[in-house]
N, C-alpha and C positions, 0 to 999 in steps of 0.2 A: 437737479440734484434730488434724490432720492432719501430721508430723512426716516431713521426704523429705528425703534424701541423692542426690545425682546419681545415683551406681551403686549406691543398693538401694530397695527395694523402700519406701515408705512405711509410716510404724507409725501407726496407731490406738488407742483404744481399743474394748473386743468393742462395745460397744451403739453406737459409730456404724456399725457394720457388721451390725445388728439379731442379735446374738448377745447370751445374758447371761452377764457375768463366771461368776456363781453358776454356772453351767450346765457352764460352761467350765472351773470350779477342779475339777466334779468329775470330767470327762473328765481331766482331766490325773492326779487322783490315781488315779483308776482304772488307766491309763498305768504308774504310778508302783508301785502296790501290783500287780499284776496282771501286767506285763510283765517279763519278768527283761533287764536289761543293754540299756533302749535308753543311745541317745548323744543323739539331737537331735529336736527336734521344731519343725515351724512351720508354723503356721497362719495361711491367707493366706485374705482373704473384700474381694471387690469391687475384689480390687487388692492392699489395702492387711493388710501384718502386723496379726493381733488377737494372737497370743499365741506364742512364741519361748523356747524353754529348751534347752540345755547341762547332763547330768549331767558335772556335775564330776569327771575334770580334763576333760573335752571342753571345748573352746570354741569360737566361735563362725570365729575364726581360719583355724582349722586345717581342712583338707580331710581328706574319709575315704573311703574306699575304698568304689566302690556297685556292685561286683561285675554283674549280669546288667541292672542300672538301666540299664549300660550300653549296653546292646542299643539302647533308645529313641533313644540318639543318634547312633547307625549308623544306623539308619531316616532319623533326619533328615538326616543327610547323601546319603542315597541318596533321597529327596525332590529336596532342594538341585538336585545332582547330575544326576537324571531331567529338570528344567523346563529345566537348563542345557543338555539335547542330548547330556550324554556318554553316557547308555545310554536305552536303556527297559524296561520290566518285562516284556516280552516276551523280551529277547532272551536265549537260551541261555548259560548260561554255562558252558561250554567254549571259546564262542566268545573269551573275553576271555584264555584261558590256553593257545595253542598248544604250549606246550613243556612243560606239564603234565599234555596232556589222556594218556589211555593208550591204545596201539599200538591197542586195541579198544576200543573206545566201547558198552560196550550199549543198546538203545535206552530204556534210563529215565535213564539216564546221559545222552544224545543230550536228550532229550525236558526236562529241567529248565532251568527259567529263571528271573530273577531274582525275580519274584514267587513262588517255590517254598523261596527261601533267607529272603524275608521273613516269611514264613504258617509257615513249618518244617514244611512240607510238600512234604519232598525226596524223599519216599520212601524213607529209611531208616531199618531198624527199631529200631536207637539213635542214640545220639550221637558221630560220627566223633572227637570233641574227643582222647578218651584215644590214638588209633590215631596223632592226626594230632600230640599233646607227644612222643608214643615213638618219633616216626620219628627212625631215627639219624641221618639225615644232614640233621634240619631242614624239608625243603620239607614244610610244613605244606599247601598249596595242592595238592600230588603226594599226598598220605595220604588228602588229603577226597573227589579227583576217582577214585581208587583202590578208597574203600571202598565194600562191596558194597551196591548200594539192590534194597530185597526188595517194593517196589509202584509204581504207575504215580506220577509226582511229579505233586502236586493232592491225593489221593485223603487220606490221613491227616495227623494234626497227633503230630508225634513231636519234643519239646523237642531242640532241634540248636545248641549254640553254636558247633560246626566251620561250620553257614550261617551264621552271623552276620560269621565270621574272613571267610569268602567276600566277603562284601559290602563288607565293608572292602577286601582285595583288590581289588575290581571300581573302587573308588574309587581307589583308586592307580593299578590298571592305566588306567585314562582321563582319567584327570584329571594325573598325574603328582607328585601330592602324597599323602603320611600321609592317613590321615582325618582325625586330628587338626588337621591343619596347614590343610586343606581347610577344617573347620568354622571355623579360630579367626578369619577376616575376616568370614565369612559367618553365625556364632550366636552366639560367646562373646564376639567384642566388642562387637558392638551390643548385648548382652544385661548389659555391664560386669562380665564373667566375665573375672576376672584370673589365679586359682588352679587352676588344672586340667594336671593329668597324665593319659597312658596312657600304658598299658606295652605294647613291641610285644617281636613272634615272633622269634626265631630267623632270620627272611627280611627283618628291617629292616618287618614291617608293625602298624599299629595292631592289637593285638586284637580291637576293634570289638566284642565279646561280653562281656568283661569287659575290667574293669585300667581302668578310668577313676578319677581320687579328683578329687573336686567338693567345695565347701562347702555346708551346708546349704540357704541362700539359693540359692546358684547352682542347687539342685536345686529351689527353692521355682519361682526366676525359669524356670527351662523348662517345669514345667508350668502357670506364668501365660500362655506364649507359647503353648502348646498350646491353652488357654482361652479365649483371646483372638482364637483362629484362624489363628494366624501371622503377628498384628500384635504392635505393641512400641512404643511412644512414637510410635505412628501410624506408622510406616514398616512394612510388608513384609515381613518375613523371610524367611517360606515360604508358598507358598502355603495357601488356605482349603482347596483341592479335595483336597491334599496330606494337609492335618489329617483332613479329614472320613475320605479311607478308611485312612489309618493306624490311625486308632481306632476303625473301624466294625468289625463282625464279620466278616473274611475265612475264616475257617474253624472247625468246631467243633472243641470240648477236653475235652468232656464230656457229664454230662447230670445232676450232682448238684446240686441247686438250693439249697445251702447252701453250698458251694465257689464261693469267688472264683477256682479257678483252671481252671473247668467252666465257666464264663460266655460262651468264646470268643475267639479272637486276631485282632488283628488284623496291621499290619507293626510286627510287635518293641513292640509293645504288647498286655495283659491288658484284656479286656474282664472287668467287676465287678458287681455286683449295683446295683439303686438307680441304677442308667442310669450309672453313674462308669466310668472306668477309669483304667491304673496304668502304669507305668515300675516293673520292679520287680527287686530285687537279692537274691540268696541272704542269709538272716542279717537279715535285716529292714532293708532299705534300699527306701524304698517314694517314689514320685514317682503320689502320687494324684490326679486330678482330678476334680473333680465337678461339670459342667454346670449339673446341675438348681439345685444351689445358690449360684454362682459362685465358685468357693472352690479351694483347690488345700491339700495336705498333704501337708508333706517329713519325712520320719523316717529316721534312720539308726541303727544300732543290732548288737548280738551276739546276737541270738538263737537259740534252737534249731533246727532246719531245720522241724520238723516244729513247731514252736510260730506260723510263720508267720500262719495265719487269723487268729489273735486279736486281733492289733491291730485288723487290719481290722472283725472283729464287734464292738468296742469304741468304732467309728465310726460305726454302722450303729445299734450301742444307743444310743450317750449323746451322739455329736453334731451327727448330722444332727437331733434333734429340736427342738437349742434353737437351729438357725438361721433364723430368718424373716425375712420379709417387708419388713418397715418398722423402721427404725433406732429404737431403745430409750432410756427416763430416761438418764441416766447413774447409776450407783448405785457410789457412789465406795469403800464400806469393802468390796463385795466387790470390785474392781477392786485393791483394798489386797490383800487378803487373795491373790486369784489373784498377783500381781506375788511378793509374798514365796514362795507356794509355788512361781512358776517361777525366781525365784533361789536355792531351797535346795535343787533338787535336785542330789544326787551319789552318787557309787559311794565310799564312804570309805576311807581308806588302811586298812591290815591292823589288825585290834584287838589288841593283848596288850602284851607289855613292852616297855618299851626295852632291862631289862640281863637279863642271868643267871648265877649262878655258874660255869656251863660255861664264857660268850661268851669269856673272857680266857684261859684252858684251851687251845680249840680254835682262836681267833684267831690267824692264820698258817700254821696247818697247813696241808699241800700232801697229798689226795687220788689217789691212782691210781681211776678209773672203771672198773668190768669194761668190757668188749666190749659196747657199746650201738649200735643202729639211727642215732640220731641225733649220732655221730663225736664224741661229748666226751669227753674221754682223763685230762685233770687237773682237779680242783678247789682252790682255796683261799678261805678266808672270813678275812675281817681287818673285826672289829668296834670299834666305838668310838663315844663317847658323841653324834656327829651319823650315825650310821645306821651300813648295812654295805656292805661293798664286796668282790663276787665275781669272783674270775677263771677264768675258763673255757678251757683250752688245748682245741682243735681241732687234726683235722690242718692248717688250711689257717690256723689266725692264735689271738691269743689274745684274748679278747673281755672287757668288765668291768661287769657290771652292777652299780650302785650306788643302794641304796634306802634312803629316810629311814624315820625312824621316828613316825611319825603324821599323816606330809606324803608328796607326791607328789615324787621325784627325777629329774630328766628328763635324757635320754641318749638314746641310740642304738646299735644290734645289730642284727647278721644271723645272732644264734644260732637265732632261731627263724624262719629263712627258709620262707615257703611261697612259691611255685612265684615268680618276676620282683620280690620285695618287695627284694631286695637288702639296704643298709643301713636300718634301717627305725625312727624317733624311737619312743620311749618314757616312762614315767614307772612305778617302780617306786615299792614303800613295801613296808618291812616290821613283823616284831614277836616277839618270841620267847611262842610260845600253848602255852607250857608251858614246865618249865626246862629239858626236855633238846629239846626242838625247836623251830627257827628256820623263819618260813612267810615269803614271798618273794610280793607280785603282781606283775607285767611287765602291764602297759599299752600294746599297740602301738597309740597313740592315731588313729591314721590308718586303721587297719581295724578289722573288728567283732573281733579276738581278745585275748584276756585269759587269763595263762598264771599257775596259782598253783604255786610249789614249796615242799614243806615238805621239811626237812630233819631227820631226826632223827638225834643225834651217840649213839651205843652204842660206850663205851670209844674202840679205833681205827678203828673203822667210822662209817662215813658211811652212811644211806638214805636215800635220795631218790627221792620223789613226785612227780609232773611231769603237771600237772591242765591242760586247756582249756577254754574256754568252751564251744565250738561247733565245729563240724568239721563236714565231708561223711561224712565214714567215721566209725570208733570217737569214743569218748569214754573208752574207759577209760583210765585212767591208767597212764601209764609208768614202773615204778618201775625202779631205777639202784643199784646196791652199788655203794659207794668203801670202798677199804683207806687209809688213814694210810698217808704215805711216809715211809721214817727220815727225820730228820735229818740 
């Protein structure tokens, strides 16, 4: 039986999709033991959902943040865009920014064009991205077209999210719309994508490189659209011709034959091993398709940066082998048994006490924080028998994170702002994992980060620990002295 909702994608079960349940329980526990801190998973075969899980508290709900995944729907938009007449992949882009471009133009500067910001093959020998947040006065557009290109654009593939900013740019400058705003008549509503944000620059423009937050499905439904050619309930979206060289190999990336990320690029798409390729997001946010099979894989997740291949060789092992050909028995106790392990999975709240001798002791006290990187100046904790509740003076407001004790507590905070997140939902849970220390997780459920604090109370001192999941830079943790303020 075949199970459809207007605006999502239809659910099956695996062996009307000739996959076997059995096959499938053990790709996911694999997933499950093996992967640290995904968030979502869904597996789409011939169309139709075969299998869909949420570690708890994620849900199905809630949009997250798919960071560089982002990239794929800038493409599509400059697809879109291209067929519509407003540019072509030929043309120079300086030409698009007269008031940007600078006094002197060198000729590898002169000589890039918009299939050069797609391939990121602009010819510079990093990434303009860091040059073009620190410019003081904003023109992110002025920083990109500024900074220095060290080879002819064509020639190398050097990872560039400042091209990507560009393309979004080039969509504004022609079209007269966001990218976002652009796409939402032309992909996300045909496609019944209702939850979607980007975050834009400093200049009023979409990012286009990052800062999109999609829900899982909605990640699942574009690479069905991919798969399908650029059709969707039999209408059109984008074209075929569009699809084909997006994802065909525009340029090499490598030459290691065990790296999915040496496979080749195409425009804002990862060529992959096994003829597949990806949409794909720092921290494991993956928009996979794979032809051969007819199937599409949305995952979203916190992972290590450098833990990335894994999921992927865990695809490659255990479940490209059990998809075949012709649809299967139904075999109903492992169809049981898969179902129950994809509704038990979660990330559990903190383990250890609810009380402690100290907690009534220290509850109320108000903190002085020394001189810290991250501007938190006061602390207080006020405990009590439904969780704890912290208040955190900043210079600029005072913040209250409040966590239960063996449950998830949901809130919102911009104490642990990274770069456009602003006010950003939550779900804490605490426990005290010892008697003299109180441990804290923050769940920013909408991105890949997860923030643990322990707290250990010594006489009038406070230490404090301040752990992340995942980051670009360090991991090491930041630790924080508080002195007890009199009374």
């Amino acid at each position: 039986m075949i199970l459809h909702n207007e605006n999502c994608l239809p659910r099956t079960a695996p062996e009307q999709q000739a996959i076997s349940s059995l096959g499938l329980l053990r790709f996911i526990e694999a997933l499950d033991s093996q992967i640290h801190e995904l968030h979502s998973v869904m597996l789409v075969r011939h169309g139709a959902v075969v299998a869909e899980a949420w570690w708890s508290p994620y849900v199905a709900e809630r949009p997250h943040l798919l960071f560089s995944l982002s990239k794929s729907f800038t493409a599509t938009a400059v697809g879109l865009a291209i067929d519509e007449g407003y540019f072509t992949l030929d043309d120079p882009v300086i030409s698009f920014f007269p008031a940007e471009t600078p006094l002197v133009v060198s000729e590898f500067l002169a000589a890039m064009q918009v299939k050069h910001l797609l391939t990121m093959a602009t010819g510079h020998a990093s990434d303009p991205w860091t040059a073009m947040n620190e410019r003081p006065d904003g023109n992110w557009i002025k920083a990109f077209l500024e900074y220095p290109i060290a080879t002819a654009p064509g020639s190398q593939f050097v990872y560039n999210t400042g091209a990507t900013y560009l393309l979004s740019a080039i969509i504004q400058a022609t079209t007269g719309m966001r990218l976002s705003a652009y796409l939402e008549p032309r992909l996300f509503a045909p496609l019944g994508i209702e939850q979607m944000h980007w975050q834009e620059s400093p200049q009023g423009i979409t990012l286009g490189g990052i800062g999109l937050s999609l829900t899982t499905e909605a990640v699942a439904k574009f690479g069905q659209l991919y798969l399908q050619k650029g059709l969707w309930n039999k209408q059109r979206i984008l074209s075929e011709a569009w699809v084909e060289q997006a994802t065909a190999l525009q340029i090499a990336n490598g030459d290691d034959p065990d790296s999915d990320w040496a496979q080749g690029y195409g425009y804002q798409f990862w060529r992959c091993r096994h003829g597949a390729y990806r949409g794909d997001g720092v921290f494991g946010q993956y928009c996979l398709v794979l032809p051969a099979q007819d199937a599409v894989l949305a995952i979203t997740a916190g992972i290590d940066v450098f833990a990335m291949q894994q999921p992927l060789d865990l695809v490659w092992q255990l479940l490209l082998p059990i998809m075949g050909a012709s649809s299967l028995a139904a075999d109903p106790m492992a169809q049981r048994a898969l179902t129950e392990k994809l509704a038990s999975l979660q990330h559990p709240p903190v383990a250890g006490q609810a009380r402690s001798p100290l907690a009534e002791l220290v509850s109320g006290r108000s903190y002085q924080v020394a001189a810290n990187r991250l501007g938190l100046e006061r602390i207080q904790l006020r405990f009590s028998d439904a969780g704890c509740r912290m208040l955190v003076d900043t210079a600029m407001r005072v913040e209250t994170l409040v966590c239960g004790y063996g449950v998830w507590q949901f809130g919102a905070t911009a104490l642990f702002q990274q770069q456009f997140f602003g006010h950003t939902p939550f779900v804490a849970s605490g426990a005290w994992t010892s008697a003299a220390s109180f441990t804290m997780q923050v769940r920013l459920y909408e991105t890949p980060f997860v923030y643990s604090l322990t707290l250990d109370f010594i006489d009038t001192e406070l230490l404090i620990e301040l752990r992340i999941n995942t980051a670009l830079d360090s991991l090491a943790p930041v630790v924080l002295t508080a002195q007890q303020l009199s009374a």
